[in-house]
C-alpha positions in Angstrom: 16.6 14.1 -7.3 16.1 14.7 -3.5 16.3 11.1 -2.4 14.8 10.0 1.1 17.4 9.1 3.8 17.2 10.5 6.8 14.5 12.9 7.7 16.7 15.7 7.9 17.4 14.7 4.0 13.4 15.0 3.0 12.2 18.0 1.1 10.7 20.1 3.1 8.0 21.6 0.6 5.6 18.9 1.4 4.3 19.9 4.7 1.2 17.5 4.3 0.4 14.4 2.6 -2.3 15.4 -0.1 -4.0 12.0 0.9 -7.8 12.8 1.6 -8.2 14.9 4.7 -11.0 15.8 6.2 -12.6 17.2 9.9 -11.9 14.2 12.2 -15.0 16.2 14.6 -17.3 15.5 11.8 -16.7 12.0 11.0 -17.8 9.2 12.4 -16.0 7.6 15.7 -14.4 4.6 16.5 -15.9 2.9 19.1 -13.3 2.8 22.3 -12.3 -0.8 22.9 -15.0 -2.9 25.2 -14.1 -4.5 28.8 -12.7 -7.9 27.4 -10.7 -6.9 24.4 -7.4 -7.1 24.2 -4.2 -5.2 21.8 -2.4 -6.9 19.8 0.9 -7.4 20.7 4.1 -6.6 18.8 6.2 -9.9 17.6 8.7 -7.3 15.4 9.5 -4.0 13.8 11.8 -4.3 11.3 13.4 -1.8 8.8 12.8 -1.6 5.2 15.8 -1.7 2.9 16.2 1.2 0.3 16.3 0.3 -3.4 15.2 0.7 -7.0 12.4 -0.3 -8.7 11.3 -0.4 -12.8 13.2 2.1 -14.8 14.8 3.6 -11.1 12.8 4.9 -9.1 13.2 4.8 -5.1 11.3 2.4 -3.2 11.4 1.2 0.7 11.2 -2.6 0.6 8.3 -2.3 3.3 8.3 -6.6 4.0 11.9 -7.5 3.7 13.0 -9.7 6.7 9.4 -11.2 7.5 8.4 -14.6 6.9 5.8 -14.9 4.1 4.0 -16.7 7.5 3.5 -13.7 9.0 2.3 -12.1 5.7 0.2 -13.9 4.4 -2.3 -13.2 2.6 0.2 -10.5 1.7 3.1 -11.3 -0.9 5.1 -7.7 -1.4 4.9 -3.9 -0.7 7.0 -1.0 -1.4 6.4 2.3 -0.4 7.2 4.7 -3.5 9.3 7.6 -2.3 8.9 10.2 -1.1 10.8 11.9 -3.2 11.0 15.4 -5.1 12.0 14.8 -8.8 13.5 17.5 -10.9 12.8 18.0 -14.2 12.8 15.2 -16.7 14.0 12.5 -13.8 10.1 10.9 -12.7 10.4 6.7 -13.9 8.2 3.9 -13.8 7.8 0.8 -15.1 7.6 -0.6 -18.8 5.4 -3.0 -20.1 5.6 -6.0 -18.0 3.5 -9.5 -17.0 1.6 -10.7 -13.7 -0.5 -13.4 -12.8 -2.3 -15.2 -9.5 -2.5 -11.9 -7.2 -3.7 -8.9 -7.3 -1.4 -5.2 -7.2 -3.0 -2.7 -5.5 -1.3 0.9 -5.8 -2.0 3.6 -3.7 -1.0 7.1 -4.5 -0.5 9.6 -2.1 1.3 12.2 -3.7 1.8 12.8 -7.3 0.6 11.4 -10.3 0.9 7.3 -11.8 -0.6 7.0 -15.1 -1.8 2.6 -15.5 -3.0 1.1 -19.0 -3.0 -2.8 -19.5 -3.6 -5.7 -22.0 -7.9 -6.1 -20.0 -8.5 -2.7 -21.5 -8.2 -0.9 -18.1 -6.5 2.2 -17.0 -6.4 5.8 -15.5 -4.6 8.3 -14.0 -3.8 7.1 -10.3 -3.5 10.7 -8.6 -3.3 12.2 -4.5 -5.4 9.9 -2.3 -6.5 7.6 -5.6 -6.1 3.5 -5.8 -5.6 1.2 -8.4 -6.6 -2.2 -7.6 -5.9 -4.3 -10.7 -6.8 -8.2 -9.8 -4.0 -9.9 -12.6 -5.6 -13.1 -12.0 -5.0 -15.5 -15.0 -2.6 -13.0 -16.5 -2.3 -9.7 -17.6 0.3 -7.2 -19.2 0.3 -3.4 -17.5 2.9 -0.4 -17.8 2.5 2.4 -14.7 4.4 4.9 -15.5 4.4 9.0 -14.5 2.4 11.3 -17.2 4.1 12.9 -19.7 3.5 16.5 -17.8 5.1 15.1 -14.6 8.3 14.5 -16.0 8.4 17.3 -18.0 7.9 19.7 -14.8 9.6 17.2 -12.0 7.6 16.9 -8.3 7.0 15.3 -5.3 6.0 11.1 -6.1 5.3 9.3 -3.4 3.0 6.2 -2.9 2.5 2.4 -2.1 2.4 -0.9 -4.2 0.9 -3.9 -2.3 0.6 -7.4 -3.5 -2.2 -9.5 -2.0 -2.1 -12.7 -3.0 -4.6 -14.9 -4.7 -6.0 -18.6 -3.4 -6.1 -21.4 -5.9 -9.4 -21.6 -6.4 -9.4 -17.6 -7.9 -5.4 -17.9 -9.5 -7.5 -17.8 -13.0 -9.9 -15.1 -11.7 -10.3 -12.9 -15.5 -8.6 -10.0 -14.9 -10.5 -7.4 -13.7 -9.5 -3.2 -13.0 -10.6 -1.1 -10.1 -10.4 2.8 -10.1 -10.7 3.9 -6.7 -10.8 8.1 -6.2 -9.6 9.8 -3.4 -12.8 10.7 -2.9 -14.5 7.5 -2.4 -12.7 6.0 0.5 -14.2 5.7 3.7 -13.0 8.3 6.1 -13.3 7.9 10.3 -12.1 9.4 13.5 -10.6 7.9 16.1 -12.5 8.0 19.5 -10.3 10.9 20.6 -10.9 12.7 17.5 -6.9 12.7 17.0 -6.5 10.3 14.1 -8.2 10.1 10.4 -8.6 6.5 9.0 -9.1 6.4 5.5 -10.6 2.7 4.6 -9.9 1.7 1.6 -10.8 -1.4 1.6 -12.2 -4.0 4.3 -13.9 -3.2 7.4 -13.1 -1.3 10.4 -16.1 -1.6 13.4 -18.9 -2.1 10.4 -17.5 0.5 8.6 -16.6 -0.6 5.0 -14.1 0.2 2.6 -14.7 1.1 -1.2 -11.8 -1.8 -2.7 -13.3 -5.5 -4.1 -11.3 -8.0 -2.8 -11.0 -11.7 -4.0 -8.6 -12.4 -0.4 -10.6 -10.9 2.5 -8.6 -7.8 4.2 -8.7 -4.4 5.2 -6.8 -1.8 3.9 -5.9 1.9 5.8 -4.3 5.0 5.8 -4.3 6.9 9.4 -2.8 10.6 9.9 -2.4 10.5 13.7 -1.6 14.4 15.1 1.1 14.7 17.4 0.4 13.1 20.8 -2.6 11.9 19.6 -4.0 7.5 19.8 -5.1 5.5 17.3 -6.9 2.6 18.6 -9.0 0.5 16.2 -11.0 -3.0 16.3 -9.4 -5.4 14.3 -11.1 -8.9 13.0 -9.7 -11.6 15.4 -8.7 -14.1 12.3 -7.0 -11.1 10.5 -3.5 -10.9 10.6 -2.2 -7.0 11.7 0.6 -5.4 10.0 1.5 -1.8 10.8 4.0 0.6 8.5 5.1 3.7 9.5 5.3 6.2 6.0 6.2 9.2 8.1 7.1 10.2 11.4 7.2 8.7 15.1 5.7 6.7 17.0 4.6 3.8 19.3 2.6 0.6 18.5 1.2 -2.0 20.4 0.5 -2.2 24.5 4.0 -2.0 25.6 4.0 1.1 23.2 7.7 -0.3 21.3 8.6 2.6 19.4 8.3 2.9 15.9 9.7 4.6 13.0 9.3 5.9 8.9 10.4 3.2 7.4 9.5 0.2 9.8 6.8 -2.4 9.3 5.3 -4.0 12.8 3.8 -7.4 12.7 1.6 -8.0 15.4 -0.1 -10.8 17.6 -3.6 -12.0 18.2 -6.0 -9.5 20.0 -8.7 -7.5 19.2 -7.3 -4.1 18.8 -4.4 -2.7 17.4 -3.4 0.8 19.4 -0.8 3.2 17.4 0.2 6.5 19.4 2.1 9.1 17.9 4.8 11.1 19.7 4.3 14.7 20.9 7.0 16.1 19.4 7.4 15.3 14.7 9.3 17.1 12.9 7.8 21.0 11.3 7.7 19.3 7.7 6.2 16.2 9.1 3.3 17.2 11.0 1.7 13.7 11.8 2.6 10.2 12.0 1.1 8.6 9.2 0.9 5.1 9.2 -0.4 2.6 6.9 -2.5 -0.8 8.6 -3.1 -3.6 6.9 -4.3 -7.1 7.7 -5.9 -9.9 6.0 -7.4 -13.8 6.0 -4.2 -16.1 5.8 -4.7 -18.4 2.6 -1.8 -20.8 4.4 -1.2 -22.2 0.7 2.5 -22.7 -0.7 3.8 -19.7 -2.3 6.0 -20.3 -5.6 7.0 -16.8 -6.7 9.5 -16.2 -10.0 9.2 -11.9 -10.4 5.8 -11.2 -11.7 4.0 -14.2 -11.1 2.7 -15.8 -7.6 1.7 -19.5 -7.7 1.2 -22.9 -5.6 4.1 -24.4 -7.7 7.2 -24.6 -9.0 5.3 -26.2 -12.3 3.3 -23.6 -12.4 5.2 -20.8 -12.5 7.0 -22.6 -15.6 3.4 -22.3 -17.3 3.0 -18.8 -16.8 6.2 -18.2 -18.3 5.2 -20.1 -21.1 2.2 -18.9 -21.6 3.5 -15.3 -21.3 5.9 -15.4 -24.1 3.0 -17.4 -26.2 1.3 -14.5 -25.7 -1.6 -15.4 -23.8 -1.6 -12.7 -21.6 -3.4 -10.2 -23.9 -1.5 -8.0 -26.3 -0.3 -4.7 -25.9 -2.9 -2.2 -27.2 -2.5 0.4 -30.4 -1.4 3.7 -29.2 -0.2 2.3 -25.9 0.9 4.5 -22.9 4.9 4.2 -22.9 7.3 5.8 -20.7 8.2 9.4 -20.8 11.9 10.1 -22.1 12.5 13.4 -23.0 
């Protein structure tokens, strides 16, 4: 397995994310920022820890070291990868619990097959989401096709956890099967940067995604030198990640790196820049932006479940091994071991 580390340690094969792309000069712009708005300013960049996730495979823990203030309504992300598998070596996850949020996994390269316990599932493939709202519980398994780890490749992607209020913590369950296809592409004003929207809104332009938690959800492939500068909704929070390459963020332009999250300030914009010079296998910065309504309720969360108390949480253990969370179908998907 060619694990990420440095960049000089990435595989070179991929020389683009397989993400969506499209003509920026055929898409529409971005409006450019009007006389009285203002960026959003950095409050901190930190770096994501390295680690393993489900049966082992590498994950960047994207939040680690922010307060679940400056989250919410965001509870957890890792970025999946990037890495090459050989042969026999792609993981994912077993069968496994969730209630009260919603997991949204967004694939950029490879292939993540989902079944769960509500009767949905797919294949999750480049550019796809899977937005799967767990709500008053749910069992899933996402785990790469039998094919994939049979031949090895390239796996790299994003698992987000937006958190649910009280009043929807017992939504029913509910599966959304988002194609690469469907997501709402733009161009920034400079014709530089493609935003794909995947949820949310970006200057009246919407995003394909349901969400119970109001936010907005992109993907932006920013060419070398180019500016990403984007209206953002004022009672929003702004979170920026970097998945690959260089960059700046913010008006100061503080630098920013694969691997770092940004959490910014109040404004109406945020402003993303990428440096002139990448690296040849890295041809843009890519950057994932994320922001959403805060729910500003207590957070109580044991693993796989997210609730407003400690009591709570004791419940959805209960009712998990009672079985309440749906049953795992005939003929389920399991992992892969050859």
């Amino acid at each position: 397995m060619r694990r990420p580390g440095n960049e000089s340690d990435l595989s070179p094969v991929n020389q683009s994310m397989p993400a969506i792309t499209a003509d920026t000069l055929t898409l529409p712009r971005i409006a450019a920022a009007g006389p009285s708005d203002t960026d959003r300013p950095v409050r901190s960049i930190t770096t994501g820890p390295r680690g393993f996730e489900g049966e082992g495979f590498p994950v960047v823990r994207a939040f680690a070291g922010v307060s679940a203030a400056e989250l919410d309504p965001f509870v957890h992300m890792d970025q999946m990868g990037e890495v090459e598998y050989e042969p026999g070596e792609p993981r994912g996850t077993d069968w496994h619990p969730h209630r009260g949020f919603e997991t949204v996994t967004y694939m950029i390269d490879g292939r993540f097959a989902h079944q769960d316990s509500h009767g949905g599932g797919g294949l999750i493939t480049d550019g796809a989401t899977q937005w799967m709202t767990a709500g008053s519980g749910i069992l899933h398994i996402e785990t790469p096709p039998a094919e994939l780890v049979e031949s090895g490749g390239m796996f790299h992607g994003i698992q987000l956890w937006v958190n649910l209020p009280r009043k929807d913590k017992f939504a029913t369950p509910r599966y959304q099967a988002i194609e690469g296809g469907q997501v709402t592409l733009l161009s920034s004003d400079d014709g530089g940067a493609l935003v794909r929207v995947v949820a949310g809104d970006i200057g009246g332009h919407v995003g394909p995604g349901a969400t119970h938690t109001p936010i907005t959800l992109a993907h932006s492939s920013i060419q070398p030198g180019a500016r990403l500068d984007l209206p953002w909704r004022r009672d929003f929070n702004a979170l920026v990640y970097v998945l690959s390459g260089r960059g700046t963020v913010g008006p100061v332009a503080h630098p920013i790196q694969q691997g770092q999250l940004a959490v910014l300030g109040p404004g109406d914009r945020i402003r993303v820049q990428a440096d002139r010079s990448q690296d040849a296998h890295r041809p843009a910065l890519e950057v994932l932006i994320l922001g959403g309504l805060p729910i500003r309720e207590p957070v109580f969360q044991y693993g796989p479940f997210v609730m407003n108390s400690k009591s709570e949480l004791i419940e959805a253990l209960e009712d998990y091994q009672a079985g309440k969370f749906g049953q795992i179908p005939p003929n389920a998907l399991m992992p892969h071991r050859p």
